[in-house]
NUTORKOL-672248 format. One record per residue (C-alpha): residue in three letters; x, y, z. Coordinates in steps of 0.02 Angstrom, whole numbers, padded with zeros to 5 digits, always signed. Last residue first. Layout:
% residues N
ALAXYZ...
This chain:
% residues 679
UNK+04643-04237-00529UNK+04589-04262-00705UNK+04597-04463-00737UNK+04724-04537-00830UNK+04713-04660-01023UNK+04810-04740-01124UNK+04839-04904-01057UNK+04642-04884-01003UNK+04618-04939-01196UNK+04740-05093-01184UNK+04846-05093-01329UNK+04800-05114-01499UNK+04854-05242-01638UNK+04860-05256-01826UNK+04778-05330-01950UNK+04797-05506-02043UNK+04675-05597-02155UNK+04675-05472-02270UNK+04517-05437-02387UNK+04535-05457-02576UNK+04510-05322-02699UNK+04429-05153-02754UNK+04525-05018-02745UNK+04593-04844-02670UNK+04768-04789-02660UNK+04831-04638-02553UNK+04929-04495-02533UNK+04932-04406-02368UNK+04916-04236-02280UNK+04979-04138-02428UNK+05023-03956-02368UNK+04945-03814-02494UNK+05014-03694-02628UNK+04987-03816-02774UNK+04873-03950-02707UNK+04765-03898-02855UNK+04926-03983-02988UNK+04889-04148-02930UNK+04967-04257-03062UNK+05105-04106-03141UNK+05145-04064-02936UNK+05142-04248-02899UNK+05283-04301-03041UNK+05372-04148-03000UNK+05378-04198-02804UNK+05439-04357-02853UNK+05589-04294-02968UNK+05639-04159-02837UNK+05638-04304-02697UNK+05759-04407-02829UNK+05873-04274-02847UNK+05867-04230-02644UNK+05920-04415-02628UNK+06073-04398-02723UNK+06131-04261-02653UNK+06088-04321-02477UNK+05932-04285-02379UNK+05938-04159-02249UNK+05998-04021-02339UNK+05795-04013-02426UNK+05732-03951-02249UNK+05670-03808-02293UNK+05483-03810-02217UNK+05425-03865-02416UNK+05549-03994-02422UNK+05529-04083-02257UNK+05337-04075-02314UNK+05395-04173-02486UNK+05474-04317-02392UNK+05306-04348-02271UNK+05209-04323-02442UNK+05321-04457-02541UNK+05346-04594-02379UNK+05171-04606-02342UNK+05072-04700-02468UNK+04948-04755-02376UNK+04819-04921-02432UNK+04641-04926-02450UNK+04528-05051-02500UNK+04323-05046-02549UNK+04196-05108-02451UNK+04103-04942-02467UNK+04101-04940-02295UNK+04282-04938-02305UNK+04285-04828-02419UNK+04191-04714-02301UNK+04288-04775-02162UNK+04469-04693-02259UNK+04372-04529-02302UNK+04315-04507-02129UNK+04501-04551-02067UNK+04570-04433-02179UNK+04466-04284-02149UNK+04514-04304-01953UNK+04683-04318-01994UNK+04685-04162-02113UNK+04588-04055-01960UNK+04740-04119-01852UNK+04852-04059-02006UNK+04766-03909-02017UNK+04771-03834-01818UNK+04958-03924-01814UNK+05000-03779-01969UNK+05084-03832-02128UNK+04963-03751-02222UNK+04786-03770-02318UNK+04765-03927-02309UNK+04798-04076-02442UNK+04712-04261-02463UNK+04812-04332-02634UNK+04717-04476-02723UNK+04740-04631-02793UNK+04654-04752-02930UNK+04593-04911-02963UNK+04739-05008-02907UNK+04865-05115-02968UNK+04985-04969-03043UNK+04997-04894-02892UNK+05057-05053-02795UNK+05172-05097-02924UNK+05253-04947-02879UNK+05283-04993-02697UNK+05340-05175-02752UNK+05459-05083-02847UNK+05500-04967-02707UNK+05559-05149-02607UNK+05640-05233-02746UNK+05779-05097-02761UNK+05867-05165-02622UNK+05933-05307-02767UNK+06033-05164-02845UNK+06183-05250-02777UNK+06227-05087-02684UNK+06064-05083-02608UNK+06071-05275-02559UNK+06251-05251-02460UNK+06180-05093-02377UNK+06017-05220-02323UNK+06145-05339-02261UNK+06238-05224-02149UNK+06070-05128-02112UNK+06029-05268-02009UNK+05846-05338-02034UNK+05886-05385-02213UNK+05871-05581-02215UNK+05720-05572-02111UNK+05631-05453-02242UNK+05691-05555-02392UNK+05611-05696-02304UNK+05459-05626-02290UNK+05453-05564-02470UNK+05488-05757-02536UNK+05342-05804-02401UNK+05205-05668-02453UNK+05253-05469-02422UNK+05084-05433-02354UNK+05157-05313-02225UNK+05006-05366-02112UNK+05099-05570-02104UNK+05241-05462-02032UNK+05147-05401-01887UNK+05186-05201-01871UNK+05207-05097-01727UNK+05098-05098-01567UNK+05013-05250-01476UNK+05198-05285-01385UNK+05167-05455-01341UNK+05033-05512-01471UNK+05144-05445-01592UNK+05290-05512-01524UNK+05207-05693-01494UNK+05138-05671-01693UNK+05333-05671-01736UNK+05428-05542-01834UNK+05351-05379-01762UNK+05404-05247-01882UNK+05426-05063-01785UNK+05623-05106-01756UNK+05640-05122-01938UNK+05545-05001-02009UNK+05660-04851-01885UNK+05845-04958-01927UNK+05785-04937-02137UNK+05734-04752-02070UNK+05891-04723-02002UNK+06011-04798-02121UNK+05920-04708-02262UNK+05936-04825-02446UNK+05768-04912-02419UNK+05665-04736-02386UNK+05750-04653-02514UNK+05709-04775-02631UNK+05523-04750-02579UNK+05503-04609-02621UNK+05587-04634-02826UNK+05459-04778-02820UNK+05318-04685-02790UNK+05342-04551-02888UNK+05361-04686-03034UNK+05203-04745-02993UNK+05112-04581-03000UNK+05150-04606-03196UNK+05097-04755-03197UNK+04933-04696-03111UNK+04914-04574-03235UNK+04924-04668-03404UNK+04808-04792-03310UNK+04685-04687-03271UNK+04606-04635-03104UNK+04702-04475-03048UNK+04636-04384-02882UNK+04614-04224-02801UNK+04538-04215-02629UNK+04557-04044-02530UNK+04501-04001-02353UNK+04459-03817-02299UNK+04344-03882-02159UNK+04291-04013-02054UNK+04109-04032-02182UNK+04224-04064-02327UNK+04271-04239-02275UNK+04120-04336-02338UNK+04113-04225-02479UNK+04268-04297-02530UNK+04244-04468-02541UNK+04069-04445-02609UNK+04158-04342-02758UNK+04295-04514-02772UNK+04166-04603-02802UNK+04063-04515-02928UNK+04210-04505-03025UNK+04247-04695-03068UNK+04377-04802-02971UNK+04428-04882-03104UNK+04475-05087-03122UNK+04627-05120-03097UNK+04594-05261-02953UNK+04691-05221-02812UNK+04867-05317-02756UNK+04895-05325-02573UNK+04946-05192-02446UNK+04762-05169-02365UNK+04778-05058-02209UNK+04628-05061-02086UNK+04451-04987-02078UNK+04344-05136-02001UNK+04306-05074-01809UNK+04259-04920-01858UNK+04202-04952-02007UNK+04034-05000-01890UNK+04008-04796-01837UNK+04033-04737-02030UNK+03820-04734-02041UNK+03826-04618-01899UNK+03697-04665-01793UNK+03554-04510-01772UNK+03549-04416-01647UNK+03375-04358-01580UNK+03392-04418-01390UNK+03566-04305-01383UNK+03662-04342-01224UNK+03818-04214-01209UNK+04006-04250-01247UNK+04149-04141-01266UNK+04300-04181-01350UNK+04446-04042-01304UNK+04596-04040-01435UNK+04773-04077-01453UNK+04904-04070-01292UNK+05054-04106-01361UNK+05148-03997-01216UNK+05265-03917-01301UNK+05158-03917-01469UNK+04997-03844-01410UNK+04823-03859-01503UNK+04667-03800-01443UNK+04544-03885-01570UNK+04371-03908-01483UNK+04295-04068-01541UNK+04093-04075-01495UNK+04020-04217-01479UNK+03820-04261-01462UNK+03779-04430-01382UNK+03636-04562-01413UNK+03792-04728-01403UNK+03787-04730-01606UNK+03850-04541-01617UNK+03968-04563-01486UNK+04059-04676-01592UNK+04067-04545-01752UNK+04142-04436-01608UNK+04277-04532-01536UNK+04338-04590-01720UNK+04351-04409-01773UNK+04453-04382-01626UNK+04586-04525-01648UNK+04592-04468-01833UNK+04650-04289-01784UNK+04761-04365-01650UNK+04851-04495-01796UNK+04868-04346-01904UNK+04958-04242-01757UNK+05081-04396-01754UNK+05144-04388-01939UNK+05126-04193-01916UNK+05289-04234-01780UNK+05387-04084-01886UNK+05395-04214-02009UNK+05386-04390-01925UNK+05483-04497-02062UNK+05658-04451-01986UNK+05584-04541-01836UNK+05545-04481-01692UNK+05384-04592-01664UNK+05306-04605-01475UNK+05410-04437-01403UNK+05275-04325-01452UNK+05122-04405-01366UNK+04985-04312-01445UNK+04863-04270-01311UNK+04667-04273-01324UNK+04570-04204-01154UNK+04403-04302-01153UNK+04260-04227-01082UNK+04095-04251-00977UNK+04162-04264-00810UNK+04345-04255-00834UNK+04447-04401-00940UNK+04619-04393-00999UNK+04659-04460-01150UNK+04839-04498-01217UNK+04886-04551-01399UNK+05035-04610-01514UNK+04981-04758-01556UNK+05148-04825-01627UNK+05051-04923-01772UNK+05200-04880-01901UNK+05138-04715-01919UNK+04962-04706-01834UNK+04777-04773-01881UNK+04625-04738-01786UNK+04568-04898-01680UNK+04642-04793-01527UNK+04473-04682-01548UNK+04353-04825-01547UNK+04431-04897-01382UNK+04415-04748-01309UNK+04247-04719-01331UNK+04211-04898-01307UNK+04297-04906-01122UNK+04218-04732-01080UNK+04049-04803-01105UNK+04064-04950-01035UNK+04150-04853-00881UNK+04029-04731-00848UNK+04112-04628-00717UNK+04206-04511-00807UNK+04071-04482-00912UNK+03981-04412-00798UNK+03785-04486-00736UNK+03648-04544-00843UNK+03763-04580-01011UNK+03624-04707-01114UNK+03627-04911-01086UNK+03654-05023-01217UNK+03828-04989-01217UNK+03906-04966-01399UNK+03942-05152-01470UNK+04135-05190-01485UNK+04228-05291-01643UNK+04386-05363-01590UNK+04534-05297-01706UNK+04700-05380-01692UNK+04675-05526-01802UNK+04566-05526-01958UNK+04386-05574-01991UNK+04260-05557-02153UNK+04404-05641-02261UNK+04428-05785-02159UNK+04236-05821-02126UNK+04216-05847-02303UNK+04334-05964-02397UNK+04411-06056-02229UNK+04240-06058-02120UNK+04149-06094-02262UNK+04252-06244-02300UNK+04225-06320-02140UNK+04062-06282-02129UNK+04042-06360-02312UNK+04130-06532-02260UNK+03993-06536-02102UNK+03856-06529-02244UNK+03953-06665-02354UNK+03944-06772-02199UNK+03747-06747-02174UNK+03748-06681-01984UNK+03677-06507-02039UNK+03495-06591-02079UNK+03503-06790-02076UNK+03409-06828-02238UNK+03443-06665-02311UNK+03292-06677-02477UNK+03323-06591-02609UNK+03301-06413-02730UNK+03398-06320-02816UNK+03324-06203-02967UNK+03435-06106-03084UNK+03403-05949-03186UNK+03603-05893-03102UNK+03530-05711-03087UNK+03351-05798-03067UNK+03389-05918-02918UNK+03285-06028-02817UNK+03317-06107-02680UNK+03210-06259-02609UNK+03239-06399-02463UNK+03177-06533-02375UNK+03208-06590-02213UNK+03082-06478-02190UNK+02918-06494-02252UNK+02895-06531-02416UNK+02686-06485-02452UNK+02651-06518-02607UNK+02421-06542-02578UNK+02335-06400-02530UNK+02270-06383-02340UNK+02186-06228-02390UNK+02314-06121-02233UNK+02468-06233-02270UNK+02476-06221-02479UNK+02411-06034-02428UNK+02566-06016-02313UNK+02691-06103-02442UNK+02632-05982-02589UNK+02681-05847-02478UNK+02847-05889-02427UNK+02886-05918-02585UNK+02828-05745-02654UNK+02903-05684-02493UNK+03065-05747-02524UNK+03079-05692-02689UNK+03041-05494-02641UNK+03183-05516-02501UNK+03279-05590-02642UNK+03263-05445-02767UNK+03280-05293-02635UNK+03433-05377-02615UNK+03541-05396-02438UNK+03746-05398-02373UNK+03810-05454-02232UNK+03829-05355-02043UNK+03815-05440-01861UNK+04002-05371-01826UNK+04052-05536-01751UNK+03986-05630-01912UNK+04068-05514-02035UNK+03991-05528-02202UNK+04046-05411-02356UNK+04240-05518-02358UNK+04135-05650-02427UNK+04109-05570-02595UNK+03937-05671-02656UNK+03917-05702-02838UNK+03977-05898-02799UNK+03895-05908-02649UNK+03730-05883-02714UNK+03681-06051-02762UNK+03738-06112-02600UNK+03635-06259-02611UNK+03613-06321-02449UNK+03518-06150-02422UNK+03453-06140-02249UNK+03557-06265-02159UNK+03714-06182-02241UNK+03678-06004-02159UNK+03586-06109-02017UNK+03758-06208-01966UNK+03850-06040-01993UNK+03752-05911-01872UNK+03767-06046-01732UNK+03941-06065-01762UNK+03964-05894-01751UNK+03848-05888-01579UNK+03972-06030-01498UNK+03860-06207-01469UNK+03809-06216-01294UNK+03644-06221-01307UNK+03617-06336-01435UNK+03632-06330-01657UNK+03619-06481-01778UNK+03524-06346-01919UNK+03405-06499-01930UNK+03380-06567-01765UNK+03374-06395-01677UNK+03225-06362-01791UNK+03138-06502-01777UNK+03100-06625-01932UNK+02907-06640-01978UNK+02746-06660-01863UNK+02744-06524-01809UNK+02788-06439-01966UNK+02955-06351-02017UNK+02974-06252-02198UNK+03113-06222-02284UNK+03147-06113-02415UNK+03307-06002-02514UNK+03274-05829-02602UNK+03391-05798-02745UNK+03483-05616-02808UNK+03580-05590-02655UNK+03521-05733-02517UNK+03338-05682-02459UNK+03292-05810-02320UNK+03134-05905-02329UNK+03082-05948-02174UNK+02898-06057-02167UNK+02835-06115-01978UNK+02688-06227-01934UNK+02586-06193-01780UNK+02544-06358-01663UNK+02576-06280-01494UNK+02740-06370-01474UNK+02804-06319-01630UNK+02761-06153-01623UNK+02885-06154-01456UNK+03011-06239-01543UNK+03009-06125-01688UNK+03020-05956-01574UNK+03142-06019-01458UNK+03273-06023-01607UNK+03215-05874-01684UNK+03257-05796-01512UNK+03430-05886-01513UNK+03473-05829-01693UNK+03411-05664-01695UNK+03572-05620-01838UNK+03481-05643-01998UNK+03349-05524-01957UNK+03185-05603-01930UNK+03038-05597-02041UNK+02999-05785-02016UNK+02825-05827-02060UNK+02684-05898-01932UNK+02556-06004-01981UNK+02375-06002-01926UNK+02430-05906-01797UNK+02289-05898-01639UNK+02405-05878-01495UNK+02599-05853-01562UNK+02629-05669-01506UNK+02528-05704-01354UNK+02648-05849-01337UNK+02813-05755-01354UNK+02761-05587-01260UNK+02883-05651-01119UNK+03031-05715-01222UNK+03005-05576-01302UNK+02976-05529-01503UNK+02955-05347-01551UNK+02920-05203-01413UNK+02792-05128-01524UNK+02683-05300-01516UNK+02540-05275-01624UNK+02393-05379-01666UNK+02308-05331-01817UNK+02119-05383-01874UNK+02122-05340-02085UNK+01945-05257-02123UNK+02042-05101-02206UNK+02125-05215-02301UNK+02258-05130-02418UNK+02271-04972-02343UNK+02252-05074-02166UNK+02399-05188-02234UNK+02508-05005-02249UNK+02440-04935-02094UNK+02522-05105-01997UNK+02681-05101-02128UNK+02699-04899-02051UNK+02658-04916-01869UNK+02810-05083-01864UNK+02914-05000-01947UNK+02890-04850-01830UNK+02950-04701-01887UNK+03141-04616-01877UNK+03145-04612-02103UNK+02946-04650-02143UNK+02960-04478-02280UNK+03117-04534-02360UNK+03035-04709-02380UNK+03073-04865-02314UNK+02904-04957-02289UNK+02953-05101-02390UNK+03135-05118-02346UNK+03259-05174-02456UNK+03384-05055-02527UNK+03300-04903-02433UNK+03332-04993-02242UNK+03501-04882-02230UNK+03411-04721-02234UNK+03352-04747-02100UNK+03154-04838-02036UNK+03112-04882-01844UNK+03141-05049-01741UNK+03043-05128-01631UNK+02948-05241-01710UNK+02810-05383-01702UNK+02664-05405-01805UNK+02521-05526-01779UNK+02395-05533-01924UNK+02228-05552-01959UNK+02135-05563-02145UNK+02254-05634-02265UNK+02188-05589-02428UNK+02351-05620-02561UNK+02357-05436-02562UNK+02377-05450-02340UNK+02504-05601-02382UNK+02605-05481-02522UNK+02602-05338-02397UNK+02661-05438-02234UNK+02795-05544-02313UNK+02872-05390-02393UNK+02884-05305-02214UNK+02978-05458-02159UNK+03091-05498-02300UNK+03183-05302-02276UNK+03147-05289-02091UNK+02964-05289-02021UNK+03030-05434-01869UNK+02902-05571-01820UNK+02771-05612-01929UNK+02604-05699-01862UNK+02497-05762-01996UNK+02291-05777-01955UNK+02160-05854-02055UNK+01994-05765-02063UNK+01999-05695-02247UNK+02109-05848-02306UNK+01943-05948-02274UNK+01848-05849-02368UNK+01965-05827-02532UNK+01992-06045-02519UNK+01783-06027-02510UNK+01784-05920-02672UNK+01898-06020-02771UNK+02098-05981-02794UNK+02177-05987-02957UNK+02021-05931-03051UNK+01955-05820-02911UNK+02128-05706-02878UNK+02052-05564-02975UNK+01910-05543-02837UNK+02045-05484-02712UNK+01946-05323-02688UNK+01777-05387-02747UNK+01752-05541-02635UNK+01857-05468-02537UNK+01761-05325-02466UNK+01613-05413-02464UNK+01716-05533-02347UNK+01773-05430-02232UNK+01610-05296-02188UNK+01521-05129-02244UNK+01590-05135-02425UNK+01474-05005-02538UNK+01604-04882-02609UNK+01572-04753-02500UNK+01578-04891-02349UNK+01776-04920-02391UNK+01819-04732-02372UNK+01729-04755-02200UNK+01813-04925-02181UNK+01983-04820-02211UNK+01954-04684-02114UNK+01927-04808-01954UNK+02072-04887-01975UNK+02184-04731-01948UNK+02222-04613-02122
């Protein structure tokens, strides 16, 4: 129904203009508001800039408190994403207007409501319309518009409108509120021009709740202030705008309690605790600069690691080739070499011609004894690929991944790209640029079913793709033991102790040198664990520590791992066929960003499938007597554990958990390093 619908529905029942209609409509709030408080909010006007989560529940609760006019800015339309939080998100409202569905939502609610709407959201240029004739304006913007909220509460200031945010924070809902009169905005979060955007996101994180009442039920690792992501509550987003609310009627009837900012409020039901204060000096308080510093450490830490920088998709859509749209090329590329490899050799070579990307496998990047067959380095392509086209997906762009696979030359598959105005972002697009290795210690808690079922029905869509997993602890001890039998061979081969070895970068100037292989802080080994590494870089010394026993530490660490986590699982294909293992890469990567954007861990556990594929192609004479016993034991232990991979080649084993971020990734090389043109 338009506007018009409703008054005509609104007629029937006898209300022909505002306030007869709500002087019977909001008639319930007479009592705790009089009738001239229920006039005047009737004709006052609230602009609200940005429909997200707070936003759009701002709007509804003002227009049932009996606003009568409002200003409403967005650009943005509903996914599925919003449905946590959003007012207006609704299966049916998915790819419409936010900012068309909160407006027919007030006029449901008020069909006499006066809306001004600015489908293009907040501008520097539509800033004053936007602000001409607010009574009060309320902050619905995302987090992350820092430097347009930033021009939008100076510029209210200096036409005399007060401003109320209220910022949804998990379960609690913190408030401030900035008069004309009262504490400027700059002033108080202490930010200016040239202050870094992080920084700028940090000083009004802590500016806005002093408090922190939520910190302590917040994981940290969840925000990422270079990816623009943290987490939100349906609870505090409903919070807020009960504040916020209250707080624009206190304004609008000139009622007495006003605490304009440098005061304070949060409020917190989860925690049933209520903080509120006065910050004399705003973000320039001593014990306020003492909390940045300690937010950076606790919190900023965990959402950021080295050797991954975070990249936006171009702004701009694919108008000509491909191969000359360098932005877009650049982030294709530099999405698909984020994929993981053995040892981080990024093994990969594109070649770009008009709309398509040729995928090669470079075959002579990892020889190692590890590199079955090279199906090590055909997983790394498959992932590559799968990465290329979840990107494409958030830059308006259709791919297709044609699978021609050839072995002497290592050429892999065909990506093809094509504009497509209806696609829809992939929601795996961001893990992208967060899915990384996570070696340390998991929590035990269980991974439940339901989990592990997404997991794999996020892969089955490439093909004939298998997920079977153990979750207990009986069987995840049991795995354990696999694991360490696996990797004992690993410690005790010459080659592949030389292989590790030359791969580890032992100083951050080598990493940052080479950009390929392994930092030692990634190998999470801790200081005694680093030292054992240094001491054993020569296979003299690491001989010497096998036949002391003390080599042994290595697969125990290994099966520790197992046992701290909440569960593994074994990814298998079909056969031992390149066409399957490039289809097993790509199913691993989309199961490894799913958990990922699950916020969950995952580590590898490479050395027991790569071993058992040189058993299954008949290559059990390559490993010593003693080492073929322990290979037979492993492979028993995953045959009884995963007994539907029976028949079929296992792409990887893996351990999933929940647990602490790391602090140290790995690096890349140069994205036009890997790349030639088509002559």
């Amino acid at each position: 129904m338009d506007s018009d619908q409703y008054r005509t529905r609104a007629a029937e029942y006898g209300f022909h203009n505002r306030f007869a209609y709500a002087a019977e409509a909001f008639s319930r709030s007479i009592g705790f508001l009089n009738a001239a408080e229920l006039e005047r909010l009737s004709r006052a006007r609230v602009a609200v800039p940005g429909l997200g989560g707070v936003g759009s529940a701002h709007v509804v609760t003002l227009a049932r408190l009996g606003i009568g006019a409002f200003s409403l800015a967005d650009m943005d339309v509903y996914n599925p994403v919003n449905m946590n939080r959003q007012h207006g998100a609704r299966i049916d409202t998915w790819g419409q207007s936010k900012l068309d569905t909160v407006a027919g939502d007030v006029l449901a609610i008020n069909p006499f409501a006066e809306l001004s709407l600015f489908p293009q959201g907040l501008t520097e240029e539509n800033l004053d319309t936007f602000l001409h004739g607010a009574d009060v304006v309320i902050d619905g913007l995302d987090f992350f518009v820092f430097d347009m909220r930033r021009r939008l509460f100076n510029r209210a200031r200096e036409l005399n409108i007060p401003v109320i945010t209220a910022g949804p924070l998990g379960f609690s809902s913190a408030l401030l509120v900035f008069t004309p009169k009262g504490m400027r905005f700059d002033d108080y979060f202490d930010v200016h021009d040239h202050l870094p955007m992080e920084q700028k996101y940090l000083r009004f994180a802590l500016g806005l709740a002093p408090a922190a009442l939520h910190a302590g039920y917040l994981d940290g690792s969840a925000v990422d202030f270079r990816m623009r992501k943290g987490p939100s509550l349906i609870v505090g987003c409903q919070m807020s705008a009960a504040l916020a609310a209250t707080e624009a009627a206190r304004l609008i009837l000139n009622r007495k309690g006003l605490k304009a900012a440098p005061y304070y409020l949060q409020m917190d039901p989860y925690l049933k605790k209520l903080r509120k204060g006065r910050l004399h000096t705003g973000n320039r308080w001593p014990l306020q600069r003492l909390k940045a510093l300690l937010f950076e450490k606790l919190v900023l830490a965990k959402s950021g690691r080295t050797g991954c920088t975070p990249q936006s998709p171009p702004s701009t859509p694919l108008s000509t080739y491909l191969a000359d749209d360098m932005p877009l090329l650049r982030y294709l590329l530099g999405a698909g070499i984020q994929a993981p490899s053995g040892d981080n050799v990024q093994p990969w070579h594109f070649t770009v011609r008009e709309n398509s990307i040729l995928l090669r496998a470079d075959m002579q990047a990892d020889t190692s004894f590890f590199n079955t067959h090279q199906l090590a380095t055909v997983i790394a392509a498959g992932a590559a690929a799968e990465n290329m086209s979840i990107a494409a997906s958030a830059c308006g762009l259709r791919c297709e991944v044609q699978t021609t696979p050839d072995a002497r030359t290592g050429h892999m598959a065909t990506l093809s790209f094509a504009p497509a105005p209806d696609a829809r972002e992939d929601m795996l697009a961001d893990s992208i640029w967060r899915r990384h290795t996570n070696r340390k210690p998991f929590s035990t808690r269980q991974v439940p079913d339901g989990i592990w079922q997404y997991l794999e029905q996020c892969a089955q869509p490439l093909g004939d793709i298998r997920l079977e997993w153990v979750n207990t602890p009986r069987d995840l001890q049991r795995l354990s033991r696999a694991i360490f039998h696996a990797d004992r061979i690993r410690t005790e081969r010459r080659d592949l102790h030389e292989h590790f070895m030359n791969m580890v970068r032992f100083t951050q100037e080598e990493a940052e040198t080479s950009r390929d292989g392994l930092p030692l802080p990634n190998l999470e080994a801790g200081a005694p664990g680093n030292l054992f590494l240094k001491a054993t870089r020569s296979w003299k010394s690491v001989h010497v520590a096998n036949s002391l026993g003390i080599g042994r530490i290595v697969p125990l660490v290994s099966a520790m791992g197992i046992r701290r986590s909440g569960g593994a699982a074994l990814l298998s294909v079909p056969s031992t066929s390149i066409d399957d293992f490039f289809m097993g890469g790509r199913a691993l990567e989309r199961i490894w960003l799913a958990v990922t954007h699950l916020n969950m861990r995952l580590q590898p556990m490479t050395a027991v499938t790569l071993f058992r594929l040189r058993t299954m192609l008949g290559e059990s004479d390559m490993f010593s007597q003693a080492h073929r016993a322990l290979q037979e034991r492993a492979s028993d232990v995953l045959s009884a554990l995963f007994p539907l991979a029976a028949g079929r080649a296992p792409v990887m084993l893996f351990r999933v958990g929940f647990g602490p971020a790391i602090r140290h990734g790995t690096y890349r090389r140069e994205a036009e390093s890997f790349l030639s043109r088509a002559e």
